[in-house]
C-alpha positions as CSV (number, residue, x, y, z in Angstrom):
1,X,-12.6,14.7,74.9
2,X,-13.8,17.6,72.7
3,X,-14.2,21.1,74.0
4,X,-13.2,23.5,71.5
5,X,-13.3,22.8,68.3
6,X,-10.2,25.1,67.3
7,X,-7.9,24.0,70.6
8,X,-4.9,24.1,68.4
9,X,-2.8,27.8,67.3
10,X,-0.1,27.0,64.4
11,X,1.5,30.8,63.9
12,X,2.8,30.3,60.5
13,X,5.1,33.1,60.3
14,X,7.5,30.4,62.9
15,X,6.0,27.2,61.8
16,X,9.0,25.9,59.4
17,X,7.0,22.1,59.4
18,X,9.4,20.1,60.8
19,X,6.4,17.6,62.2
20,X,8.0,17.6,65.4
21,X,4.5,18.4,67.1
22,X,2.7,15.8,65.0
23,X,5.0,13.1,66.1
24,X,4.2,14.0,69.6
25,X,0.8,14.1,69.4
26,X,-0.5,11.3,71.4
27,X,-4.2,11.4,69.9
28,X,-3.1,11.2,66.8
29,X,-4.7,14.5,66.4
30,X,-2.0,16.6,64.5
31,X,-0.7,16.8,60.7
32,X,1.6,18.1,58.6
33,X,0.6,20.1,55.6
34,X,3.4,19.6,53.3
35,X,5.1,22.3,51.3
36,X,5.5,21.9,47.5
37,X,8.6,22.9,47.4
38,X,10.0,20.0,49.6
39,X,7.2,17.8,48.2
40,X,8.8,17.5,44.5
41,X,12.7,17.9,46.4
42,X,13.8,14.2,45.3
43,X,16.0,14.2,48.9
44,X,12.9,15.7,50.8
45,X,14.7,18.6,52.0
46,X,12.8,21.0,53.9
47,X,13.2,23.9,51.6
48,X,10.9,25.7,54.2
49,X,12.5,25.2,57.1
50,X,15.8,26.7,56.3
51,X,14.4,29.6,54.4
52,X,12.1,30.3,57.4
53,X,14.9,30.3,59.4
54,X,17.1,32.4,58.0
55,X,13.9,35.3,57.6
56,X,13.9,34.9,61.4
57,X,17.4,35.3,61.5
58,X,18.5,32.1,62.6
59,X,21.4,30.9,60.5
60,X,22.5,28.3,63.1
61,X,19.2,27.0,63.2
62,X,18.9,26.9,59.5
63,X,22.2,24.7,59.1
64,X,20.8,22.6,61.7
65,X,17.7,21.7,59.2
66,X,20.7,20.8,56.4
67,X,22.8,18.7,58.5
68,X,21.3,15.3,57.8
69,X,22.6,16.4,54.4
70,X,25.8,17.3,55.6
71,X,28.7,17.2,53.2
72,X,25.9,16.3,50.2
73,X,24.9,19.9,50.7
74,X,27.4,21.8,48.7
75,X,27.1,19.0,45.8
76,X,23.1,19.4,45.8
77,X,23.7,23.4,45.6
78,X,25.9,22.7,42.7
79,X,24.1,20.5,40.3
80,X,20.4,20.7,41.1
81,X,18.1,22.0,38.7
82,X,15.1,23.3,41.5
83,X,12.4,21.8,40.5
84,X,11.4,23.4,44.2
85,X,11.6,26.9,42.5
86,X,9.3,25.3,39.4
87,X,6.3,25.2,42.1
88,X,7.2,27.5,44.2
89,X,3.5,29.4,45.0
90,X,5.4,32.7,45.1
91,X,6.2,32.0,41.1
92,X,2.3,32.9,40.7
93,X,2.9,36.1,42.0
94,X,6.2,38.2,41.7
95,X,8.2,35.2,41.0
96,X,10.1,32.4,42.9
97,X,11.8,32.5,45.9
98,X,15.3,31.6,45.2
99,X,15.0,28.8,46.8
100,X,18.9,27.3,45.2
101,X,20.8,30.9,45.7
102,X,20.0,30.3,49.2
103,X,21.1,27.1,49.4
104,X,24.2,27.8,47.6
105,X,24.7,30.6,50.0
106,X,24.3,28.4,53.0
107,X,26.9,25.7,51.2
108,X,29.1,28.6,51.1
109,X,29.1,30.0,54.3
110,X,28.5,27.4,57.0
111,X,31.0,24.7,54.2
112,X,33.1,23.8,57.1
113,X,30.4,23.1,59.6
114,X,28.7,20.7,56.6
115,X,31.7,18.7,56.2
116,X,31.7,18.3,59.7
117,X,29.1,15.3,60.0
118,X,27.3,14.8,63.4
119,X,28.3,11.0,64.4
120,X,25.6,9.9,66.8
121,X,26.5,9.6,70.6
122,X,25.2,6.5,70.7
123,X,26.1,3.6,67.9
124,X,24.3,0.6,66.5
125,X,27.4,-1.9,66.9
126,X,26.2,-2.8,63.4
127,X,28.8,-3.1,60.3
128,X,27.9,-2.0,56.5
129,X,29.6,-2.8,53.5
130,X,29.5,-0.1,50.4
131,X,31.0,-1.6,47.1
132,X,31.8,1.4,44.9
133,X,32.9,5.3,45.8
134,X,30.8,7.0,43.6
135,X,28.1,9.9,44.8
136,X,25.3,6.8,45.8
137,X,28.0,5.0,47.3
138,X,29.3,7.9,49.6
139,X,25.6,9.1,50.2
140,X,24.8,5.5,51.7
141,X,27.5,5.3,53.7
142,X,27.4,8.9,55.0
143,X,23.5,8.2,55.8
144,X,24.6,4.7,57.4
145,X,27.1,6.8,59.5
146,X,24.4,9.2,60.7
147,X,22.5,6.0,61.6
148,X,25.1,4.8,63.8
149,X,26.3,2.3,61.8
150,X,30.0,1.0,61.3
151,X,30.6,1.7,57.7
152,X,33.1,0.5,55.3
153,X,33.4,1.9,51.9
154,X,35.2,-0.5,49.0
155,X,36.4,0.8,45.5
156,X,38.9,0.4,42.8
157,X,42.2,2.2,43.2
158,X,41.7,3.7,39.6
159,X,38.8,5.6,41.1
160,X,40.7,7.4,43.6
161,X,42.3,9.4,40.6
162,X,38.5,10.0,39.2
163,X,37.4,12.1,42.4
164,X,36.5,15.1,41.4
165,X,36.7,18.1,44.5
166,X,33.5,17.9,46.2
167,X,34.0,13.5,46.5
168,X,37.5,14.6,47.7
169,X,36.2,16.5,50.5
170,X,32.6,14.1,51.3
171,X,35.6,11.5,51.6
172,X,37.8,13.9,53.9
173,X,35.0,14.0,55.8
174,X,33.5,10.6,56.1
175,X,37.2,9.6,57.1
176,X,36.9,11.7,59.8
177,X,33.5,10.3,60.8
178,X,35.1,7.0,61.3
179,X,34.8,5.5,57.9
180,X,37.1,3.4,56.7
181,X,37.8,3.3,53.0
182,X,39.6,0.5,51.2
183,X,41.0,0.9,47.7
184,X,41.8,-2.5,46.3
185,X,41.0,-5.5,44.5
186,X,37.4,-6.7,46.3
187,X,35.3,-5.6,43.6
188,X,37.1,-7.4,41.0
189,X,36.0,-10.6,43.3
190,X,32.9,-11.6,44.8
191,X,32.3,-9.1,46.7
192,X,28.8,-10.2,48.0
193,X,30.3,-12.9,50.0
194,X,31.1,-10.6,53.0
195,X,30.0,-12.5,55.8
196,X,31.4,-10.4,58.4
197,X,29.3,-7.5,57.4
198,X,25.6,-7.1,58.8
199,X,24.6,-5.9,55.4
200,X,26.0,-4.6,52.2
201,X,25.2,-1.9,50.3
202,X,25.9,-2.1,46.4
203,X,26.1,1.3,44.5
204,X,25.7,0.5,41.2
205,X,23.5,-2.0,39.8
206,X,26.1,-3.3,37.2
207,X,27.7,-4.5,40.5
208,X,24.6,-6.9,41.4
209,X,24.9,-10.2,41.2
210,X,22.3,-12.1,39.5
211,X,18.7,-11.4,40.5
212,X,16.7,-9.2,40.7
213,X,16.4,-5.8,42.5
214,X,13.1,-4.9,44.5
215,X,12.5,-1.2,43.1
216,X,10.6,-0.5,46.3
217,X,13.0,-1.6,48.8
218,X,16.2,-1.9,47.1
219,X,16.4,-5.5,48.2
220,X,18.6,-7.9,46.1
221,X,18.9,-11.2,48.0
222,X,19.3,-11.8,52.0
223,X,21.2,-9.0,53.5
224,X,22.5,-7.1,50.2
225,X,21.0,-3.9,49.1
226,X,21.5,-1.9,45.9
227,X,21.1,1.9,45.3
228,X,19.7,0.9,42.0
229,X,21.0,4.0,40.3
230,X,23.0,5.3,37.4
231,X,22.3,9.0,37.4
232,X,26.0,9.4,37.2
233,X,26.2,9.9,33.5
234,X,23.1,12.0,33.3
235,X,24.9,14.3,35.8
236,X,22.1,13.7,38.4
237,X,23.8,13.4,41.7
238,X,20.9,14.4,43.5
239,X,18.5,11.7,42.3
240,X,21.3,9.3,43.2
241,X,21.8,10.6,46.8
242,X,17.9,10.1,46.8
243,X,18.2,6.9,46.1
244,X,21.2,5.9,48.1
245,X,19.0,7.4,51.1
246,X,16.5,5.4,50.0
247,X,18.7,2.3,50.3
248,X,19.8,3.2,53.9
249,X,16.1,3.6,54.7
250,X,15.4,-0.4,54.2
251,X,18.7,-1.6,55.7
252,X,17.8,-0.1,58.9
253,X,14.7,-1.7,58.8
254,X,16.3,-4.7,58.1
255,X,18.6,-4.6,61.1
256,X,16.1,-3.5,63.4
257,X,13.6,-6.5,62.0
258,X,10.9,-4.2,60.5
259,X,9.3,-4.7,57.4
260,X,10.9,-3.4,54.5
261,X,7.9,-2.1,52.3
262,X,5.6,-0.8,55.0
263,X,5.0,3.0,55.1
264,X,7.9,4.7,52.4
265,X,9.0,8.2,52.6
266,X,6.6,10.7,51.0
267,X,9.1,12.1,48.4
268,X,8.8,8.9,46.3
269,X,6.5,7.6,43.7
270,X,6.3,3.9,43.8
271,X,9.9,2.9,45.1
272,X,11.7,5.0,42.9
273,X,12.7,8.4,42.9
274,X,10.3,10.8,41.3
275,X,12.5,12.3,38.2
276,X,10.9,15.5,37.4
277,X,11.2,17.5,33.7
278,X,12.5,21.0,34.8
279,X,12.6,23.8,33.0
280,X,15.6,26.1,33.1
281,X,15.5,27.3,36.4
282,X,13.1,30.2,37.7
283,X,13.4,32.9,40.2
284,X,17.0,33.9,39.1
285,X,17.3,36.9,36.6
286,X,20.5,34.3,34.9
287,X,21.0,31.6,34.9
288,X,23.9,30.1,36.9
289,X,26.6,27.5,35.8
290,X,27.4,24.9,38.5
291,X,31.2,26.2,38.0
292,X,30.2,29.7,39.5
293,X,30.9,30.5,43.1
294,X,27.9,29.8,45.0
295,X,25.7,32.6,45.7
296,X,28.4,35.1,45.4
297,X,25.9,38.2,45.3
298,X,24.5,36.6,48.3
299,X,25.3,38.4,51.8
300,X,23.5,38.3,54.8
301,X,20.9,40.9,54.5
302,X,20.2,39.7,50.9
303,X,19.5,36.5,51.9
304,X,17.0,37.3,54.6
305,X,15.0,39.8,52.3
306,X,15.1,36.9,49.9
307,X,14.2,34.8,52.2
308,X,11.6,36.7,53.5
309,X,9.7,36.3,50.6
310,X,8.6,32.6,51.8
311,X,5.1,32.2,52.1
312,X,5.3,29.5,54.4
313,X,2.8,27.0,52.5
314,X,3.6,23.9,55.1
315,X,2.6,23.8,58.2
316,X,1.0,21.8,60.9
317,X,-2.7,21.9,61.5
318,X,-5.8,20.5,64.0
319,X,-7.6,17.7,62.1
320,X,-9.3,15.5,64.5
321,X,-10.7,18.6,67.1
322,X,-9.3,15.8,69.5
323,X,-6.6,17.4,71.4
324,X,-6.4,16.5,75.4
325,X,-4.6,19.4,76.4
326,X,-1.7,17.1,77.6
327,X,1.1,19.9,75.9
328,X,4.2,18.0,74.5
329,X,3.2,19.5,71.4
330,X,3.4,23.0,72.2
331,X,6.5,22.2,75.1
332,X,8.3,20.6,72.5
333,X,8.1,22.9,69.3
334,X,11.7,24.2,68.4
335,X,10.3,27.6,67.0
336,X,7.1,28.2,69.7
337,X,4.9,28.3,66.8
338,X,2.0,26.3,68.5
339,X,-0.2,27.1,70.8
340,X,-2.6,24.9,72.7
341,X,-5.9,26.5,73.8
342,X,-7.0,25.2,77.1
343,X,-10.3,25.9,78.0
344,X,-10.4,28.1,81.2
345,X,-12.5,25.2,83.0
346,X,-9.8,22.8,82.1
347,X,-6.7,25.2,83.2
């Protein structure tokens, strides 16, 4: 049905393109322009959608967008190099929003409601194994936890002495979730033959066994996955919580008998994660050491000018001109930043 070719009224100054509307669309009408600031993020955080948020004034909102990232939040703030703020559009003009101060002052501020993860209401009744408790390890289990999933998290007692304070409090808080961790002697065995476990998760690949990893899905043999990273000497934590992400992504697929490979998240090239060559990061006049408080010039009203500064580059838009006027779209959008024309005829 096609009565007005421009049916469809995304007001960007709200839109933070969270593709709630294009899910809904039953005519497959909708999509989601992508930002490029969340389109080199190696997590795919919606650098957008907080920022947009927090011009409007909604903080709560805004620490709603970074909750799937929960306690991983305050570590990404700390160590990430923004290649978001390399691309940012802004750059071309007065320079880039500062796209890390205001994650750093989100870390800071809302830090107790971050390491309180969100455990789903309703759980999978399925088990999941994580050999190792390093940053991919806690990342998978922490997004196996928001999954629904019964997690259990093995390492070596000589590593709890190694956690530095971030993996002290992204354990605090996974405990609290319902994880259960177990220091001992399993990884020195074979660790793989954990029947009793829907699937396991490995963190390192030095802790494979033999064969070999599927860099697409993270697949080593039947029901064991591996993060397939080892950022950790490179100081990378964030391309390791991509890829521990990553890992969760196939394993519920696996347990809810979908295909592995089919359709991968947008934020990856090619089954692994993107690795971008920064250059020191823009935006800031200095820059900062990961040992600085975060954002501590950072208050309220700062943060909203700053944030103000957002052009808004994502966004959802018409493409089909084949919108039924049936509404979930516009009923359903969190900010009321669409608006369905109906014809008068039709109304």
């Amino acid at each position: 049905m096609r009565i007005d070719d421009n049916s469809i009224r995304i007001d960007r100054n709200k839109c933070i393109a969270c593709g709630i509307c294009v899910d809904r669309c039953i005519m497959d009408n909708l999509r989601l322009s992508i930002a490029p600031c969340r389109q080199v993020c190696p997590v795919g955080m919606n650098c957008q959608g907080y920022i947009r948020l927090i011009a409007m004034d909604k903080e709560e909102q805004a620490l709603e967008q970074l909750q799937t990232f929960g306690p991983f939040v305050p570590l990404i703030a700390a160590t990430c190099k923004a290649p978001c703020e390399k691309v940012c559009v802004r750059k071309k003009k007065d320079g880039a929003v500062h796209i890390l101060e205001l994650k750093r002052y989100m870390a800071k501020k809302y830090s107790k409601e971050l390491y309180r993860i969100q455990v789903p209401a309703v759980q999978s009744k399925k088990s999941v194994a994580v050999i190792g408790a390093d940053v991919s390890g806690l990342a998978s289990g922490f997004k196996a936890i928001l999954s629904g999933h019964f997690v259990t998290i093995y390492a070596r007692q000589s590593d709890k002495n190694e956690f530095d304070g971030f993996l002290k409090d992204i354990i605090t808080s996974m405990e609290a979730a319902g994880a259960v961790f177990c220091y001992d002697s399993i990884l020195e065995k074979d660790a793989y033959d954990l029947k009793h476990f829907d699937t396991i998760i490995l963190s390192r690949a030095k802790d494979q066994p033999p064969g070999k990893i599927d860099s697409l899905t993270h697949l080593v043999k039947d029901n064991i996955f591996c993060c397939n990273t080892d950022f950790s000497k490179k100081n990378e934590p964030v391309l390791e919580i991509a890829n521990a992400f990553e890992t969760v992504e196939s394993i519920n697929r696996y347990l809810n008998g979908e295909p592995l490979a089919w359709g991968r998240g947008f934020y990856t090239q090619g089954g692994g994660v993107k690795v971008f060559k920064t250059d020191p990061r823009v935006g800031s006049d200095e820059p900062r050491s990961s040992q600085e408080d975060f954002a501590d010039g950072f208050n309220n009203e700062i943060a909203k000018k700053q944030a103000s500064r957002c052009f808004g580059c994502g966004r959802a838009f018409e493409k089909n001109q084949t919108c039924w006027y049936c509404l979930p779209c516009e009923l359903e959008c969190p900010q009321g930043a669409l608006e369905v024309r109906i014809p008068y005829l039709v109304r």
